[in-house]
Structure formats: structure tokens, C-alpha cells
DRENPA-3360 file (N, C-alpha, C; in nm, 2 decimals, always signed):
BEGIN
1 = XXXXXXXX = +6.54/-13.48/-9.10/+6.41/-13.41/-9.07/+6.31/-13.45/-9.17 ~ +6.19/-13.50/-9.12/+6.09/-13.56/-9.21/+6.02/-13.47/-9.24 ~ +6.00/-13.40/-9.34/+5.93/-13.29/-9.45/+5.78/-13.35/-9.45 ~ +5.65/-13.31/-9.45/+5.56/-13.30/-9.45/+5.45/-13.20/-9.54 ~ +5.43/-13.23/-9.64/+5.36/-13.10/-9.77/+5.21/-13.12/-9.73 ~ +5.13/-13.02/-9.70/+4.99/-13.01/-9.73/+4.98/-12.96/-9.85 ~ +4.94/-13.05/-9.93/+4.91/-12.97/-10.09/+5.05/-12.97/-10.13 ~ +5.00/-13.06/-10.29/+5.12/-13.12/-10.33/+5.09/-13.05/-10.48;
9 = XXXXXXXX = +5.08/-12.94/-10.50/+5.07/-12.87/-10.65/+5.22/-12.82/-10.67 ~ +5.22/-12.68/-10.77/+5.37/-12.63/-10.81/+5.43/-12.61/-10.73 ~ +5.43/-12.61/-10.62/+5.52/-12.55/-10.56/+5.61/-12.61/-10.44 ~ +5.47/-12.73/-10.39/+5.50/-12.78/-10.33/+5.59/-12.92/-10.43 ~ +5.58/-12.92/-10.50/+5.63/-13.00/-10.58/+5.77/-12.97/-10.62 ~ +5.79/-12.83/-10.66/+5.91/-12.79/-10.69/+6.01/-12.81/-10.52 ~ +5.95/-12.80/-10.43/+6.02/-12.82/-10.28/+6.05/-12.93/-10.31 ~ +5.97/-13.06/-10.32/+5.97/-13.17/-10.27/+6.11/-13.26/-10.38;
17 = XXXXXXXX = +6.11/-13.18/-10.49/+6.18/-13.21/-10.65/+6.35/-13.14/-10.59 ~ +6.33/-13.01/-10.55/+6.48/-12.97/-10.50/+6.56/-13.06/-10.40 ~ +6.49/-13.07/-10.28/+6.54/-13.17/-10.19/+6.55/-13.32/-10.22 ~ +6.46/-13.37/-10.34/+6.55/-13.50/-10.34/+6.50/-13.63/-10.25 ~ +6.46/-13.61/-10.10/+6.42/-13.65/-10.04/+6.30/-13.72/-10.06 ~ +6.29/-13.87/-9.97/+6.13/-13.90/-9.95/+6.05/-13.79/-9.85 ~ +5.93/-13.73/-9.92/+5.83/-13.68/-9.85/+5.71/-13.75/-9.82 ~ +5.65/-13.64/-9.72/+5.54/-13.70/-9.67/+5.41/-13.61/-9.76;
25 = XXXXXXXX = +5.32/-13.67/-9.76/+5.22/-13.52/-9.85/+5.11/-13.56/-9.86 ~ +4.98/-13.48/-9.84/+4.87/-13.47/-9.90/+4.82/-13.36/-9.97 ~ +4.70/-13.42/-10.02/+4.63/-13.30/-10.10/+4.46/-13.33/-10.11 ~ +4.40/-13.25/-10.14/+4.24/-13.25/-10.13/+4.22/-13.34/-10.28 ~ +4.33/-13.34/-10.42/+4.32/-13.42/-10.51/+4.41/-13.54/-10.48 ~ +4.34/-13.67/-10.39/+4.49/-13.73/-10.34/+4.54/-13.78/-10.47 ~ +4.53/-13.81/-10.58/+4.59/-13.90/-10.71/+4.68/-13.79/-10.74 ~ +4.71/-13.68/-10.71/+4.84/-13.58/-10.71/+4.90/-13.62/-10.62;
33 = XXXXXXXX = +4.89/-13.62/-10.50/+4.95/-13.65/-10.40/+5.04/-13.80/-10.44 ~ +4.95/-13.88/-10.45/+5.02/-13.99/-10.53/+5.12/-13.94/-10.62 ~ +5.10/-13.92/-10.70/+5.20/-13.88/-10.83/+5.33/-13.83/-10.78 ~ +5.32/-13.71/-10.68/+5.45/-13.66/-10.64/+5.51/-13.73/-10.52 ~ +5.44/-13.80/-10.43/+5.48/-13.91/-10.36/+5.57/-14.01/-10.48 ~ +5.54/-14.03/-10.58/+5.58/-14.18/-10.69/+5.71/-14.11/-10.72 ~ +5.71/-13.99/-10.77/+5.77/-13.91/-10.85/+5.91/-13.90/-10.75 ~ +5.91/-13.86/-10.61/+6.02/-13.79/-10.52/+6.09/-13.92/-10.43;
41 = XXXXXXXX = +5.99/-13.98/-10.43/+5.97/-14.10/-10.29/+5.93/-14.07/-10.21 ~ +5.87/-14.15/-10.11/+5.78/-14.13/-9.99/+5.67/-14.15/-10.01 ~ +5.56/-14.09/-9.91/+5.44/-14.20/-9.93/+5.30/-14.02/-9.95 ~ +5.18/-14.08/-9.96/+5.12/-13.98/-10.01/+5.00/-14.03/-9.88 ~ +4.97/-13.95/-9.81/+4.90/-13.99/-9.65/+4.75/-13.95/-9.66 ~ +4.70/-14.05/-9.61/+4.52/-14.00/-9.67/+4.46/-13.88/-9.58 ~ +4.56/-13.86/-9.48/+4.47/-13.74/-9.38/+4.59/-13.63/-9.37 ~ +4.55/-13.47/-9.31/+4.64/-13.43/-9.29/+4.69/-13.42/-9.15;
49 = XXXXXXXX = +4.60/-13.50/-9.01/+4.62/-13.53/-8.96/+4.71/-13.63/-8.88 ~ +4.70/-13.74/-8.97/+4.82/-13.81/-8.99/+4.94/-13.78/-9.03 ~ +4.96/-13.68/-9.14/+5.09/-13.62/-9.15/+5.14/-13.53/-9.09 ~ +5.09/-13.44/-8.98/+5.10/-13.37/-8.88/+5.19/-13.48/-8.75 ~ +5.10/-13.58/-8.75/+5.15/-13.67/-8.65/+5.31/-13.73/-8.69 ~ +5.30/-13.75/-8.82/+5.43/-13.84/-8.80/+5.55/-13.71/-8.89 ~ +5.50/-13.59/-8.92/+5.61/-13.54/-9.01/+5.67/-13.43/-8.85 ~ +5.88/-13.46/-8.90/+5.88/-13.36/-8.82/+5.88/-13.20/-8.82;
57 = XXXXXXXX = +5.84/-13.13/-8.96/+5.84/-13.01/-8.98/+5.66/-13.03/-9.07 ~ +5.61/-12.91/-9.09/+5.49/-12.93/-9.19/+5.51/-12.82/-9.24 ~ +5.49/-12.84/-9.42/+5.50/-12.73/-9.46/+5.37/-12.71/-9.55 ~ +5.25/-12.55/-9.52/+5.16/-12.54/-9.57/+5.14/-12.52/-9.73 ~ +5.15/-12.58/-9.82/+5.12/-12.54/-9.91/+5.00/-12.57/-10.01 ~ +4.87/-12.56/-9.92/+4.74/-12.55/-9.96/+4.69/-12.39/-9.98 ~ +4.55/-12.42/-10.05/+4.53/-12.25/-10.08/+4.52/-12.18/-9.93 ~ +4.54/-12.06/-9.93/+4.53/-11.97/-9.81/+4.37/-11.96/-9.76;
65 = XXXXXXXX = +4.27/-11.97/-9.84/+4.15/-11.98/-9.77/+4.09/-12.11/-9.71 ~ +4.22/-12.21/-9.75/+4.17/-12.37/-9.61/+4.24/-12.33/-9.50 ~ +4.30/-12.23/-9.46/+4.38/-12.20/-9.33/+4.34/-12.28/-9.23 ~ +4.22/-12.22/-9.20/+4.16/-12.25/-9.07/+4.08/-12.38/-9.11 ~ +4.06/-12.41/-9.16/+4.02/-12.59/-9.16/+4.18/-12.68/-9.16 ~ +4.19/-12.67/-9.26/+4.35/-12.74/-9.25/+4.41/-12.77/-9.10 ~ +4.41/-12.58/-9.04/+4.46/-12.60/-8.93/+4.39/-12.68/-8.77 ~ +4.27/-12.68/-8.80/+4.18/-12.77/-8.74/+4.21/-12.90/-8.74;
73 = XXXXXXXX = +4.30/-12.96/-8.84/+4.32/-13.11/-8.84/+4.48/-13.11/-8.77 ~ +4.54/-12.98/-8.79/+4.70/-12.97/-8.75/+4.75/-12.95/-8.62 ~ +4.65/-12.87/-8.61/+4.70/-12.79/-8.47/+4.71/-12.88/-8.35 ~ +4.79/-12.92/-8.30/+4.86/-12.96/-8.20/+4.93/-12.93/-8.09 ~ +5.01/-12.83/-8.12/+5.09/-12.78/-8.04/+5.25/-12.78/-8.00 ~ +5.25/-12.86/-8.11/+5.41/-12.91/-8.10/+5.50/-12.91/-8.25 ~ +5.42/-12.96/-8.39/+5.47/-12.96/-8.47/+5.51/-12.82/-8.54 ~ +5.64/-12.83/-8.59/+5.69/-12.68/-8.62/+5.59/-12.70/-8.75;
81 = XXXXXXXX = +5.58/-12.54/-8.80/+5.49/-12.53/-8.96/+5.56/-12.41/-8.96 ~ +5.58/-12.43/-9.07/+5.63/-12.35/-9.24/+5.54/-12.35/-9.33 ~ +5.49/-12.21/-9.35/+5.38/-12.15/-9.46/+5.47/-12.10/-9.54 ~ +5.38/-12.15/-9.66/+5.41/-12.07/-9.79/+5.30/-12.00/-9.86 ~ +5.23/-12.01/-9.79/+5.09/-11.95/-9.81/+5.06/-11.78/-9.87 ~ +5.05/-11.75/-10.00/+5.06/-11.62/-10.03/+4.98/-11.56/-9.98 ~ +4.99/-11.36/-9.94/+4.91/-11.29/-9.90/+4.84/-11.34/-9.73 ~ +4.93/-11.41/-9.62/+4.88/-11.49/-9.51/+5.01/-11.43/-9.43;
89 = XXXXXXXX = +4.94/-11.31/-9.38/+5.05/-11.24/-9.25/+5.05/-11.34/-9.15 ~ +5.16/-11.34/-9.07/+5.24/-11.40/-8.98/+5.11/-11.49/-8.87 ~ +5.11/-11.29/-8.81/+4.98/-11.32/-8.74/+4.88/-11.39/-8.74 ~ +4.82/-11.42/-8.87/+4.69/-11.48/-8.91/+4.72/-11.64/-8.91 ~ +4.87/-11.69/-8.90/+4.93/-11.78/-8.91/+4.96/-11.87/-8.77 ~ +4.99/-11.74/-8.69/+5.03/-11.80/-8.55/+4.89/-11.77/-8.48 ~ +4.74/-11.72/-8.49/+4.63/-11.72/-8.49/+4.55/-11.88/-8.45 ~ +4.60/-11.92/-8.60/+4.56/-12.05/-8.63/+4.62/-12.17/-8.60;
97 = XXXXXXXX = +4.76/-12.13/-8.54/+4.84/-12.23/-8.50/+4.93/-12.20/-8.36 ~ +4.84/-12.14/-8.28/+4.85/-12.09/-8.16/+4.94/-12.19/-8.09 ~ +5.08/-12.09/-7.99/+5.17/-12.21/-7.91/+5.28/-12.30/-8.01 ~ +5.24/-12.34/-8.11/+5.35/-12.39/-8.24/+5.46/-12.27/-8.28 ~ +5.61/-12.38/-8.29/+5.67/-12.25/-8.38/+5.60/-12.22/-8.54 ~ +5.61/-12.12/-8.55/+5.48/-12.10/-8.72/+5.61/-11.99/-8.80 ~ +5.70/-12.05/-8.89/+5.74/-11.97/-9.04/+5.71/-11.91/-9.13 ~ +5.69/-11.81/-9.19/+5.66/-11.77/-9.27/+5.73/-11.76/-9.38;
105 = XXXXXXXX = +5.73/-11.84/-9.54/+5.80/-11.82/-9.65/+5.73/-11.79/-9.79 ~ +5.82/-11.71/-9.80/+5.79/-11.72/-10.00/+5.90/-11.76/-10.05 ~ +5.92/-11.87/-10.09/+5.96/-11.90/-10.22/+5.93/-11.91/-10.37 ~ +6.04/-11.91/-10.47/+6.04/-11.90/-10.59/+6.04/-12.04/-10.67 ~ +6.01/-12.09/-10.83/+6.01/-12.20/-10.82/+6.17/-12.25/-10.89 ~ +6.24/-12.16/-10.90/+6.36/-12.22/-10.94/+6.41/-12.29/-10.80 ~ +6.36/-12.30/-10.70/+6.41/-12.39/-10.55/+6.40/-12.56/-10.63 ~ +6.31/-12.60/-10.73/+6.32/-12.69/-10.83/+6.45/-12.76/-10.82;
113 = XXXXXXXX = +6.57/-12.68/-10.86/+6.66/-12.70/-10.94/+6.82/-12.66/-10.80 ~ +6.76/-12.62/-10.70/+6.86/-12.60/-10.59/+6.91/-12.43/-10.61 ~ +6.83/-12.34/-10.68/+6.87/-12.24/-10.70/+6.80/-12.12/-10.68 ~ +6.70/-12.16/-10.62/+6.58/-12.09/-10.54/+6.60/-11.93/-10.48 ~ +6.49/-11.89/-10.44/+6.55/-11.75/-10.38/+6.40/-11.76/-10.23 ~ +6.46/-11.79/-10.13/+6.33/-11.80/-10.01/+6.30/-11.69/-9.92 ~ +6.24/-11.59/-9.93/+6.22/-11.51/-9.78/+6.20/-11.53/-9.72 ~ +6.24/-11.56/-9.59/+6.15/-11.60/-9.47/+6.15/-11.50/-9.34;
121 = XXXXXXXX = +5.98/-11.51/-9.29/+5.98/-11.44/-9.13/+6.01/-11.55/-9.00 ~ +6.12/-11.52/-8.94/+6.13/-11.59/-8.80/+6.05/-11.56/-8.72 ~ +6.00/-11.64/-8.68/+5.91/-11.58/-8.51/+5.96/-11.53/-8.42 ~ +5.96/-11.46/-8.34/+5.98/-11.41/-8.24/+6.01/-11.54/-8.12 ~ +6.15/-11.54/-8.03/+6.19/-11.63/-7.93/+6.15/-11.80/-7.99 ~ +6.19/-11.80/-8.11/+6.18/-11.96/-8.16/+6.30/-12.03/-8.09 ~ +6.29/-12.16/-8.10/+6.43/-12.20/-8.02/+6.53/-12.21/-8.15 ~ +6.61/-12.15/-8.10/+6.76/-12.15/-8.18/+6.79/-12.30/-8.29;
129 = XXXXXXXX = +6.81/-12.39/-8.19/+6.83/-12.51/-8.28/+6.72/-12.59/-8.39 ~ +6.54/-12.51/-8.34/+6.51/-12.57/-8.39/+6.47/-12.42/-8.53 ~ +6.55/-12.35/-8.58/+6.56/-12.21/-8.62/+6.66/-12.25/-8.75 ~ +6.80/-12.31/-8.64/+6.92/-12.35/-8.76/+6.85/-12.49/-8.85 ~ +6.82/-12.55/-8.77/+6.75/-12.70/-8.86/+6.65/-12.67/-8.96 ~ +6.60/-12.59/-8.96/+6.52/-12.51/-9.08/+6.56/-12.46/-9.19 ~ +6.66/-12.35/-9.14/+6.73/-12.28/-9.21/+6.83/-12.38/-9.29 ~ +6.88/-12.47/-9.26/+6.99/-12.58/-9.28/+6.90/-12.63/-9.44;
137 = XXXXXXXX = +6.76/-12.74/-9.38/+6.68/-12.73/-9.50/+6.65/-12.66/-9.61 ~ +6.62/-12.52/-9.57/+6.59/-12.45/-9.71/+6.74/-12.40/-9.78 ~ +6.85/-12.39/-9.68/+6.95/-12.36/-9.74/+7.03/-12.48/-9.85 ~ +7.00/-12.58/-9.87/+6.96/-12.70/-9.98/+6.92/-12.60/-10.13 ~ +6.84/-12.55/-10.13/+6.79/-12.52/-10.22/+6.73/-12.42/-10.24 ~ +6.81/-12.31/-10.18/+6.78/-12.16/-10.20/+6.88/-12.07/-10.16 ~ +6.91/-11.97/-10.18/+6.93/-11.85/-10.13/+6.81/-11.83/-10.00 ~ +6.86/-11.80/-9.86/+6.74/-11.76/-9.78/+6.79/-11.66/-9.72;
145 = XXXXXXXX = +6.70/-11.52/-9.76/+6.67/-11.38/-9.68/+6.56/-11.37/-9.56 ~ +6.65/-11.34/-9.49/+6.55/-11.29/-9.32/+6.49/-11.16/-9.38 ~ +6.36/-11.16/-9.36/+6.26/-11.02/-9.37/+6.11/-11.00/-9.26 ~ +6.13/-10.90/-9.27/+6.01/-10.85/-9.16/+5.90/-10.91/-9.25 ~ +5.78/-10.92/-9.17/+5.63/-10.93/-9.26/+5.61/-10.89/-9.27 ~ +5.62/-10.75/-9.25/+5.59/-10.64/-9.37/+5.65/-10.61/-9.50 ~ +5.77/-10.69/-9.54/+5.85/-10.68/-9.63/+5.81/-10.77/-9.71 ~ +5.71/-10.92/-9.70/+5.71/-11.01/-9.75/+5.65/-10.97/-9.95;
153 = XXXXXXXX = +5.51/-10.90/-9.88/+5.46/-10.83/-10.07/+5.59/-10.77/-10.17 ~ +5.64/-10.69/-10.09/+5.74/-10.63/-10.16/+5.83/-10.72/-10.24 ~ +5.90/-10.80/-10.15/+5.99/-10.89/-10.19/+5.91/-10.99/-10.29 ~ +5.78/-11.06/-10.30/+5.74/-11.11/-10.41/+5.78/-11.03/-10.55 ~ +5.69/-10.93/-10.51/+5.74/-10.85/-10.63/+5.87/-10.85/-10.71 ~ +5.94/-10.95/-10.66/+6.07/-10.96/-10.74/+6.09/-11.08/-10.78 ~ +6.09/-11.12/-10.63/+6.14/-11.29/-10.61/+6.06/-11.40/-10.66 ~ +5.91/-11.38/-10.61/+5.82/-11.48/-10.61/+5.80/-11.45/-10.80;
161 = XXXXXXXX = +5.78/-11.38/-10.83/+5.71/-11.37/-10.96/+5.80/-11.34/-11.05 ~ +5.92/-11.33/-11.03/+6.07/-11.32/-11.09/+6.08/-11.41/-11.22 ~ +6.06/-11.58/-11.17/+6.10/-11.66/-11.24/+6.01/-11.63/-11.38 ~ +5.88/-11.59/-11.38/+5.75/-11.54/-11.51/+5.84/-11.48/-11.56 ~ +5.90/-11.35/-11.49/+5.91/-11.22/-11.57/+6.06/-11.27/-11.63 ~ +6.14/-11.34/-11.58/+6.27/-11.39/-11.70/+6.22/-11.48/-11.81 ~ +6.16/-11.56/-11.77/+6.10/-11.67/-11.88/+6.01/-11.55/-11.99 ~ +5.90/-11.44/-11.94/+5.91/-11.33/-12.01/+6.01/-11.27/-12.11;
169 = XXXXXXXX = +6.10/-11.24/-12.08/+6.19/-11.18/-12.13/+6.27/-11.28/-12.23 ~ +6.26/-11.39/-12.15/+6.35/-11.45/-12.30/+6.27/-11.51/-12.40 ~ +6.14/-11.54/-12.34/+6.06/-11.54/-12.47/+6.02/-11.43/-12.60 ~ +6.03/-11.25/-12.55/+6.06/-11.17/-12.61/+6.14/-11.14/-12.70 ~ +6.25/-11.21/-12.64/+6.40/-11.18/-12.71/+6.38/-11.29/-12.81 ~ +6.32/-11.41/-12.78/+6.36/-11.51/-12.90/+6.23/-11.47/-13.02 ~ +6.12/-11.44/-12.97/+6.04/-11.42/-13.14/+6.09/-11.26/-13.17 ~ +6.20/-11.16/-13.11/+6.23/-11.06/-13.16/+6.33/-11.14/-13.29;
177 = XXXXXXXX = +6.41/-11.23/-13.28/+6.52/-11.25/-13.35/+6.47/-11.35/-13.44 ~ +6.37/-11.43/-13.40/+6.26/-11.54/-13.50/+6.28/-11.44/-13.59 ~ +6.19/-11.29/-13.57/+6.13/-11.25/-13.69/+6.22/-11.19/-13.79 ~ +6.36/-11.16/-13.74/+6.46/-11.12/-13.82/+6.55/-11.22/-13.85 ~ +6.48/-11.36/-13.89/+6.56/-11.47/-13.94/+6.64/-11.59/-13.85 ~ +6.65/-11.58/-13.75/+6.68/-11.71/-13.66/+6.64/-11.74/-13.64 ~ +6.65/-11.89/-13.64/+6.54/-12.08/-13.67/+6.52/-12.05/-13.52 ~ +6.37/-12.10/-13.47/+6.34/-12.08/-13.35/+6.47/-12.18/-13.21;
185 = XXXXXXXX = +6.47/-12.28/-13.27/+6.56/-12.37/-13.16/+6.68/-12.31/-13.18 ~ +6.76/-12.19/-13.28/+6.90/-12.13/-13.24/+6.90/-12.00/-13.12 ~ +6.76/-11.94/-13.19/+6.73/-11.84/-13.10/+6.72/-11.85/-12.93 ~ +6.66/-11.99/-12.93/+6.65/-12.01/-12.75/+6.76/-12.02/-12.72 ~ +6.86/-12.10/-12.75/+7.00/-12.15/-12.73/+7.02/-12.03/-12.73 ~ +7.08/-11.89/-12.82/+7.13/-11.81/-12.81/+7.05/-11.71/-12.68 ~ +6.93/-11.67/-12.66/+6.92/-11.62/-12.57/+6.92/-11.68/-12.44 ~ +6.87/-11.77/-12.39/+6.94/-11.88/-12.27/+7.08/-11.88/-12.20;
193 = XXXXXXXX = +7.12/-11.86/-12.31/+7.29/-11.90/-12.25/+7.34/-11.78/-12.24 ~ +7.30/-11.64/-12.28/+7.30/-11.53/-12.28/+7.28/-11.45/-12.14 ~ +7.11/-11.51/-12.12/+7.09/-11.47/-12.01/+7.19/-11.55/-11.90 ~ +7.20/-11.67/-11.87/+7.25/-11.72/-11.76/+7.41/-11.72/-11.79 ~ +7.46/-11.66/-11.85/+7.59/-11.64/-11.87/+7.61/-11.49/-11.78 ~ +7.55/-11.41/-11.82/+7.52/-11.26/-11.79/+7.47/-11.27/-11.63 ~ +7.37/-11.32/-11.58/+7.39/-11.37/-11.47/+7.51/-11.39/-11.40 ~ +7.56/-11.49/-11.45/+7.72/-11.54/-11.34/+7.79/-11.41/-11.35;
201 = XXXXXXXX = +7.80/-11.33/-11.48/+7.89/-11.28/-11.50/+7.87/-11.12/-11.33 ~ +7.74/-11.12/-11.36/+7.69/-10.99/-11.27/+7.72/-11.07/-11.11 ~ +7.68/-11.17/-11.08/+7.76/-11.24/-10.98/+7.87/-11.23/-10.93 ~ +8.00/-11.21/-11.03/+8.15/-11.21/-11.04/+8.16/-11.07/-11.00 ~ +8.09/-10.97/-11.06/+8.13/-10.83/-11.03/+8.00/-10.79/-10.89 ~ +7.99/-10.84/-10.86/+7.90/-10.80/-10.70/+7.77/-10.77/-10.74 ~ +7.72/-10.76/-10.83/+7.59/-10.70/-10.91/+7.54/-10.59/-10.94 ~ +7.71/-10.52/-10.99/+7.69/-10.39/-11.02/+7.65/-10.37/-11.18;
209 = XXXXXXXX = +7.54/-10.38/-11.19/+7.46/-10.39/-11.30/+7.48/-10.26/-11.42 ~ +7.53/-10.13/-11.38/+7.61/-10.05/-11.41/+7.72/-10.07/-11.54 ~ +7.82/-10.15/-11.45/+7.95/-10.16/-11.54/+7.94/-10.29/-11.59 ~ +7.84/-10.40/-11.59/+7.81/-10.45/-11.70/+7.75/-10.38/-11.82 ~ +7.64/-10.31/-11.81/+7.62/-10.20/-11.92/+7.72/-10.16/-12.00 ~ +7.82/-10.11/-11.92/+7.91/-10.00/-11.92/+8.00/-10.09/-12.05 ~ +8.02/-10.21/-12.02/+8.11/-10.30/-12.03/+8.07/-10.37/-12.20 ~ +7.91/-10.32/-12.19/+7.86/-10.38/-12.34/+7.87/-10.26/-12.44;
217 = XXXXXXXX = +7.82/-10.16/-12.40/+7.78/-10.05/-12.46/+7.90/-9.91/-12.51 ~ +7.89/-9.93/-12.64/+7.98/-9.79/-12.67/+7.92/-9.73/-12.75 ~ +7.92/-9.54/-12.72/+7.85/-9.42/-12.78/+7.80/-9.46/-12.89 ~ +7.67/-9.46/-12.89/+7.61/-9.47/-13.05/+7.65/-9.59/-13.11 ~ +7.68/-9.68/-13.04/+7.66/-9.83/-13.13/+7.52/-9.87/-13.08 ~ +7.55/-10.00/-13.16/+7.40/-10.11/-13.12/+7.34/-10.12/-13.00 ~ +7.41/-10.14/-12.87/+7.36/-10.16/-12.76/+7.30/-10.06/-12.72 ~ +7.36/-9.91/-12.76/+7.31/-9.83/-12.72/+7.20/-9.81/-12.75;
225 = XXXXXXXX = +7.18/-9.79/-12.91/+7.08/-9.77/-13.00/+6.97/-9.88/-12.93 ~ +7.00/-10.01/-12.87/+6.90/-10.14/-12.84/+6.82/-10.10/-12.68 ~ +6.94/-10.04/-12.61/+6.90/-9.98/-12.45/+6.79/-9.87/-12.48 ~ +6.82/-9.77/-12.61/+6.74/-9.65/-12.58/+6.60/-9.66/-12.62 ~ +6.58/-9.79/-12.70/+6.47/-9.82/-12.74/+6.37/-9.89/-12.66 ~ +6.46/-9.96/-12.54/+6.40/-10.04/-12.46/+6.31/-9.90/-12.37 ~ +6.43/-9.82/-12.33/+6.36/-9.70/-12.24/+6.26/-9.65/-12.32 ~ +6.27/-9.60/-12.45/+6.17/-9.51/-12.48/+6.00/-9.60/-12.53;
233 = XXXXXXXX = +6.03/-9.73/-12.49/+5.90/-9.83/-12.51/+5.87/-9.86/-12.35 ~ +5.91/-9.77/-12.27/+5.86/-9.76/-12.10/+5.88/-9.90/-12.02 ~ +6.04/-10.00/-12.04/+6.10/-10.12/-11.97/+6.06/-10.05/-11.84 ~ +6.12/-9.96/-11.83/+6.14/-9.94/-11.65/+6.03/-9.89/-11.58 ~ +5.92/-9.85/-11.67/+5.77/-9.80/-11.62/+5.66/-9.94/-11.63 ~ +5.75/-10.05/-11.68/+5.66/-10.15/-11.72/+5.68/-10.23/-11.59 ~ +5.81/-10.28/-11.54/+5.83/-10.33/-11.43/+5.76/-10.27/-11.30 ~ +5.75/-10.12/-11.29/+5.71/-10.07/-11.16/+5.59/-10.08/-11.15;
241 = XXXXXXXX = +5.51/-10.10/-11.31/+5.35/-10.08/-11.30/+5.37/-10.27/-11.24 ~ +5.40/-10.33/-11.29/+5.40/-10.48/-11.22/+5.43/-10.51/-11.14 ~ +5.52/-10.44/-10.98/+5.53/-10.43/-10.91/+5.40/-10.41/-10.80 ~ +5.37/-10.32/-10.88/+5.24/-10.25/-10.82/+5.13/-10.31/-10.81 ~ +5.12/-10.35/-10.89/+5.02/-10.49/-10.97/+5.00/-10.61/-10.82 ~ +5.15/-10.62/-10.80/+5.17/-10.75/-10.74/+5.12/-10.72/-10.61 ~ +5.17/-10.63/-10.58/+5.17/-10.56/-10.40/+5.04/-10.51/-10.35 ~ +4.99/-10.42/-10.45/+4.83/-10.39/-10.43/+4.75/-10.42/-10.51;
249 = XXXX = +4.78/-10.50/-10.63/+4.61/-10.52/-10.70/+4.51/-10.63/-10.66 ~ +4.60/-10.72/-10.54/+4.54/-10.79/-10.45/+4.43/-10.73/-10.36 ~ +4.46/-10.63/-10.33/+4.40/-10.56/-10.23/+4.29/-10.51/-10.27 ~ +4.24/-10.48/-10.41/+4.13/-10.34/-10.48/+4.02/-10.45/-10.47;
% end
């Protein structure tokens, strides 16, 4: 299946870098387009019209307010599209790309690395095989969750902006232990391997997040003493206010 990128920035880039594959791509800065054409293989196409024509899937990932120009050069009628377009309901999608099958995704950027996490909306009566040959694709390089489009904000709030808020946290953790005397390059090592260890490990036990706790922490030791400090400096009031953040501060 010949992959097709409108807009070849982060993201589309992290796609084009998971799969490995020659892509097809443009962008409104074509000397990017270049670069991640050089970078993946494949070629970097001077129109988006052109890449519409010869790619067999297209996947949107230009800003959400070229919609309707973009789709002006695309629309066809035949080529499947896959948006990744943030804040761009279904509707507004199949609007623009009237009679096409039209996807809806968010992905994360660890899809980079084959480890991704994708939500996607199916359309309504898509054809089956051309449904699994999609799904086949992003399953390369993600985890992929079926969700309604009303589900998609919510699920950012975790997924899409997830990878910030760990890279957050371990940067926390490493100038917490800088300042109590660990050389900065032991500190990353030690929190790094920490975190993605603790990962697998919540993996192995179904992700009952609980009896890992359970499993660190005993009455009035350190962990405890480390957990109750996190709560009483508002961890769990900080994540919901950023949730919030994500889902509606778009909207004010």
C-alpha cells in the first residue's frame, strides 16, 4: 500500500520513520518534504494533487485550517484518506471529502519507534477489506483503539499528549535527584530505565496499578513518605486540571 503524507512535519514524520517504508509526501515548505523523502525513501511530490493520484491511501497531516483547500486539490472520489488532523470531527472531514472512504486518527509520537498508541474513527459501511488493509498498516506501529468521535478529545487527553507529560515527569525526577547529588547523565539512566522497566512490569500484571504500589510501598517508609507528598503537592488535581486544559481550553 503506497502511503501518501500531506505535510511532512512531526508527525507526519514520526509515521513515515515507524514504517520504514518509501513514502510519498508534500508540504507547503517543499525543502522539508525533501528532507523526510531523503531521510525514509521515496520521493517528495511537487503537488498534492499528484500525490492524491498516484498514492494508494492519503494521509492528512497538514494544519486543520487548509482542510478545505487541500481538499480542493484531493477530492476525487476514490482515494481512501486518513486524517490526523486535530480538533477536525468526522463530519467536517467527510464534508470535505464527500463519497471517499475518510478515517479519522489521533496518534501519538512514540508510533516513531513502532510503539505508538492510535485512535481511530471508522466510517460508517466502509468496505471491510479496504478497513483491514488500514488497520494492518497502523497496526505496524501502534496499539490501535476503535472510538466514537465523540471520544476522540478525551482520548487525547491521554494519548496524544501523553508522550509531553512522561518526558515531563522524567525530567522532574532527574533535576529532583541532580539536586540531591546525582551527576546529571546517572540520573537519566536511573530514571529511564525506571520508568520503562515499571511499564513492562504493569504490563505483566494487566495494569493493575494498585498492586504495583502495593508491591513498592510499606507503612511509613520512603515510598510512602514520597506518594504522600506527591498527593499533598495536588499530582492528581494537576493531571485533571490538564486534561481539562486539553478537551476544553480549545474551545474558550
Amino acid at each position: 500500500m503506497q502511503v501518501g503524507l500531506i505535510g511532512s512535519g512531526n508527525m507526519a514524520s514520526a509515521l513515515a520513520r515507524g514504517w520504514g517504508d518509501p513514502i510519498l509526501c508534500t508540504d507547503v515548505d517543499f525543502a522539508r518534504a525533501e528532507a523526510l523523502a531523503a531521510e525514509v525513501g521515496g520521493e517528495a511530490v511537487a503537488s498534492n494533487a499528484e500525490l492524491a493520484r498516484r498514492a494508494d491511501v492519503v494521509f492528512l497531516c497538514h494544519k486543520p485550517d487548509q482542510l478545505d483547500e487541500v481538499a480542493g486539490e484531493v477530492a476525487d472520489g476514490t482515494t481512501p484518506i486518513v486524517s490526523i488532523l486535530g480538533a477536525t470531527p468526522l463530519s467536517a472531514l467527510q464534508a470535505a471529502y464527500p463519497g471517499q472512504p475518510v478515517f479519522r486518527l489521533m496518534p501519538n509520537v512514540a508510533v516513531e519507534v513502532g510503539r505508538g498508541v492510535i485512535c481511530m474513527v471508522e466510517p460508517k459501511g466502509v468496505d471491510p477489506e479496504l478497513a483491514a488493509e488500514v488497520l494492518v498498516l497502523l497496526e505496524r506501529i501502534a496499539t490501535v483503539v476503535k472510538l466514537r468521535d465523540g471520544q476522540i478529545d478525551a482520548a487525547t487527553a491521554a494519548m496524544g499528549v501523553g508522550p509531553a507529560y512522561v518526558a515531563l515527569l522524567v525530567e522532574a525526577q532527574v533535576d529532583a535527584i541532580v539536586r540531591l547529588g546525582i551527576p546529571a547523565h546517572v540520573a537519566d539512566e536511573l530514571v529511564t530505565e525506571t520508568m520503562a522497566g515499571t511499564l513492562d512490569l504493569l504490563a505483566e500484571r494487566d495494569g493493575d496499578t494498585l498492586a504495583v504500589r502495593r508491591a513498592v510501598t510499606s507503612p511509613g517508609g520512603s515510598t510512602a513518605r514520597g506518594l504522600a507528598a506527591l498527593d499533598a503537592h495536588g499530582l492528581r488535581t494537576a493531571f485533571q486540571a490538564a486534561a481539562d486544559a486539553v478537551v476544553f481550553g480549545g474551545r474558550r
